[in-house]
Every structure is written in C-alpha cells, then in structure tokens.
C-alpha positions in Angstrom: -6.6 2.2 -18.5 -2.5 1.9 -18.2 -0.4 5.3 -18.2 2.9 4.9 -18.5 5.5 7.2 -16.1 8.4 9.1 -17.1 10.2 6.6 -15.3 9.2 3.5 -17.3 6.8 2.7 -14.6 3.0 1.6 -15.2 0.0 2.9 -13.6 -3.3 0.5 -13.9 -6.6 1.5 -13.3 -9.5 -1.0 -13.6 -12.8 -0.4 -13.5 -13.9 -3.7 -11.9 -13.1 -4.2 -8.2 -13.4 -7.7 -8.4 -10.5 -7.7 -11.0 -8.7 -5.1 -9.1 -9.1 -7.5 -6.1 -8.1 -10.2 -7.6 -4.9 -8.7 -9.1 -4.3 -7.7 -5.2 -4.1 -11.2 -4.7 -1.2 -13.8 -4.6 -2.6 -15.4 -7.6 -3.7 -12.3 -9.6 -0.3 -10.4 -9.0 1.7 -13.6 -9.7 0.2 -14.0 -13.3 0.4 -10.3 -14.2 3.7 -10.3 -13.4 4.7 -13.6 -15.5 3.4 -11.1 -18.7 5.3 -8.5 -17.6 9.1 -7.9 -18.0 11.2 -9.7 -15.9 12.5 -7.0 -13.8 8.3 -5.8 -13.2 6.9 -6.1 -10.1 3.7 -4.7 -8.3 3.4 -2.7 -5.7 1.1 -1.2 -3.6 -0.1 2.4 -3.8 0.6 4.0 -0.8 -0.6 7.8 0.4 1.4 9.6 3.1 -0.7 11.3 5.7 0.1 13.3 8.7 -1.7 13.4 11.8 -1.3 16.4 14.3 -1.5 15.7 18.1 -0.4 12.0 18.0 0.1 11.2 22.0 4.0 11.1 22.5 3.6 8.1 24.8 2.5 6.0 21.7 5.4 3.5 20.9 4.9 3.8 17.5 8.6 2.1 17.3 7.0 -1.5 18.0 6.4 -3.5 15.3 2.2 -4.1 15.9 2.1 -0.8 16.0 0.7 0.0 12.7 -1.6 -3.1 13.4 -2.8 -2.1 16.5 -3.7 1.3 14.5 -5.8 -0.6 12.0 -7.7 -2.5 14.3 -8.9 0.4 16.2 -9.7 2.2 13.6 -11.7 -0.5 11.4 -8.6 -0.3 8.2 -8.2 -3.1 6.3 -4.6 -5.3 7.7 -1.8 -4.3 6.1 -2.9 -0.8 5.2 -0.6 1.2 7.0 2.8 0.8 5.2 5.1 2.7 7.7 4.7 5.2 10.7 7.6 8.0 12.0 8.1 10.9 13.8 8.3 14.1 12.1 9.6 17.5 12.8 6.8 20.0 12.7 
C-alpha cells in the first residue's frame, strides 16, 4: 500500500520482506528512486526512544558509540540513527 503525506511525501508498506529487503538495498533503493521524481529519495524510518538511567560515564559523544550499542545489544548495524543527552 502507498499513502501519501500532507507534505507530498510517500509512505510504502509492503507485504513481502524479501521485497522490503531488497528495496533496503543499494540496488533496490537505486531503481525505485530512477521511477520516482527527481528530487525523491528514500529514507529510513527512524523511531525516537528514551532510555532512563543511561550511566553518565558513557561517551555517547564518540562516534562508535551507537555501534558499540548495537553490538551489545544484538541490533542490526546501522540501526541506531543518533544518540544525545536530554533534559529530564
């Protein structure tokens, strides 16, 4: 199914994960976006989370950082976008 945003965005939802793999991919992403406008481009869904109690001595400035996360807690690479401090 595609729904289409108030802001001229797209929103694709497949039934199929190997499609929806697939599309993840280089190749996949590449050849949707050759049908798509020009401007079009895919991106990623990400979710924002917060998680209480996170140690202050993390250096959650360093760049592995969110890969370091990942590892240790069996996510797929690349699945944590960004990571900051926020003000409770």
């Amino acid at each position: 199914a595609v729904q289409r945003l108030c802001n001229g965005g797209l929103i694709v939802e497949l039934d199929n994960e190997n499609l929806a793999g697939w599309l993840k991919g280089p190749t996949g992403r590449l050849l949707l976006e050759s049908h798509l406008d020009s401007t079009a481009c895919i991106r990623d869904r990400t979710f924002s989370i917060v998680i209480q109690f996170l140690l202050i001595t993390y250096e959650i400035e360093r760049d592995d950082f969110p890969r370091h996360i990942e590892a240790e807690n069996h996510l797929p690479p690349n699945s944590i976008a960004s990571i900051r401090w926020i003000k409770p």
